[in-house]
N, C-alpha and C positions, 0 to 999 in steps of 0.2 A: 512411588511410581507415577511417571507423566500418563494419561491418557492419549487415544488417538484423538486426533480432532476430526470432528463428523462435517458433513459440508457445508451444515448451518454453522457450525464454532468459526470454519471461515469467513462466513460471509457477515455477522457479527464481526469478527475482527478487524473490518474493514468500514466498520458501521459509523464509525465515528472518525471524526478528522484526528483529535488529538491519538487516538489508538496508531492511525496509521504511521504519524511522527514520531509516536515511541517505536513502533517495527522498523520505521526509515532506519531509527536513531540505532535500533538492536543491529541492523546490518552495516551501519560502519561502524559500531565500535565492540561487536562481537556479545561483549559479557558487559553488563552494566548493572548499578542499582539505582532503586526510584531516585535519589540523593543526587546523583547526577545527572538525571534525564530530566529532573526538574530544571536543574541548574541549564545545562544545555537546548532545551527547548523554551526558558522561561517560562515554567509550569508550577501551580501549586503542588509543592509536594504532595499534599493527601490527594490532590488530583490524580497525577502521575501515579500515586501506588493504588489506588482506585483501581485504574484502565489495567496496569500490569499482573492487579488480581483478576482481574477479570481473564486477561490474558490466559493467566495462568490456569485458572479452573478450566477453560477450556481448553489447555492441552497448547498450545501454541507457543507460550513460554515453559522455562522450567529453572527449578531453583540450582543453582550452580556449584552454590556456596555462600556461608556465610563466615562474619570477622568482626570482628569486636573490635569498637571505634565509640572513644571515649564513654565507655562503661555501657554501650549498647550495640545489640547487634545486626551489623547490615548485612541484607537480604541482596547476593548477587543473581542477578538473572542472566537466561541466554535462550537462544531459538530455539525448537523443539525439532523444526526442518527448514531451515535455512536458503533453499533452494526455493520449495513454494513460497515462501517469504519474498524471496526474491521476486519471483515471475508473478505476485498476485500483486505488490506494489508497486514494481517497475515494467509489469504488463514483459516482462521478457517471453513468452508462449506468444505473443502475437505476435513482435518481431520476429521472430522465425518464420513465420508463413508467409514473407513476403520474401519472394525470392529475390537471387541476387540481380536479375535481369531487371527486373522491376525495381530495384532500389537506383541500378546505374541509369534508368530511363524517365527517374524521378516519380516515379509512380508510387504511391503508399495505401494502396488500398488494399484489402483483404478480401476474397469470398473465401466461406466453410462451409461444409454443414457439421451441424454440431448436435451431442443425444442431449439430453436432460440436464444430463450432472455438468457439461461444457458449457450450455447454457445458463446454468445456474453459478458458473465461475466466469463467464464472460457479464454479469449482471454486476457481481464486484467488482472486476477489473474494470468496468465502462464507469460504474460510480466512483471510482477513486481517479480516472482518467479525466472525467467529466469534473469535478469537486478540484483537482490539480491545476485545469486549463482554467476556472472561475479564481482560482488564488494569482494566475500569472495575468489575469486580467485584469485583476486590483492591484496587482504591484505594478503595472505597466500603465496604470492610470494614475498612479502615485508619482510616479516618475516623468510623466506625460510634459513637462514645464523644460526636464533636460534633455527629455530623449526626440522629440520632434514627434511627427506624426503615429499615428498606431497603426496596422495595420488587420483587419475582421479578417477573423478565422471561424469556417464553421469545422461543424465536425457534425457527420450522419452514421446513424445507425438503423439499420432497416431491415426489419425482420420478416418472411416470407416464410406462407403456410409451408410447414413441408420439412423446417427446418434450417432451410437455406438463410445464412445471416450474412450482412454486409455492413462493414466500417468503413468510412472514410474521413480524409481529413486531409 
């Protein structure tokens, strides 16, 4: 039996770079084992099944299935919720809040207020958001010789006693 995952087992799962690339990887290809996510992220395998144990004790993977391949047996995984998967890797919860008037006016800023446990999910999502924009900034400097100029993007977050939080970008 999978357990629930508590809001620390998220915020852990989101702790490490390569953790997140296996979750990326869990949601497009559904059901996978370490074997593959190795192969697909160029990962050591005992790396990869490291992070997916880990995963898995805290509830956020779970075992799917297994099948026997050349005289041993692999360990299928899949998401445990698929959905906060979704919205804590691809920040899909903050999209939402920005309405549609504000998207057509180019506007992308968000105010909230938010309790404890929204805070304490908006600290993930900002570190995987913030950790994403630092990898597209080395690939854009890698590239810098074809691609012509760069262009600096900041990105604020600004927290107000009271609860009140603001992102921008």
């Amino acid at each position: 039996m999978t357990r629930r995952p508590s809001e620390d087992d998220w915020l852990r799962a989101v702790g490490h770079p390569y953790r997140v690339e296996i979750l990326r990887h869990f949601l497009t290809t559904g059901t996978a084992t370490p074997t593959d996510i190795a192969a697909a992220l160029r990962l050591a395998l005992n790396t990869v099944s490291h992070h997916v144990h880990a995963l898995r004790e805290r509830g956020i993977v779970r075992l799917a299935g297994r099948t026997q391949r050349r005289g041993a047996v692999t360990h299928h995984y899949q998401l445990t919720d698929r959905d906060r998967v979704a919205a804590i890797v691809w920040g899909t919860r903050a999209e939402l809040l920005v309405t549609d008037f504000e998207r057509q006016n180019g506007r992308g800023d968000v105010t909230v207020r938010l309790d404890a446990g929204a805070l304490a999910e908006l600290h993930a999502l900002t570190a995987v958001y913030i950790a994403r924009i630092g990898e597209l900034g080395l690939q854009a400097r890698e590239r810098r010789g074809r691609a012509g100029a760069l262009t600096r993007v900041a990105v604020l977050l600004a927290m107000e006693p009271g609860g009140k939080t603001t992102i921008s970008s």
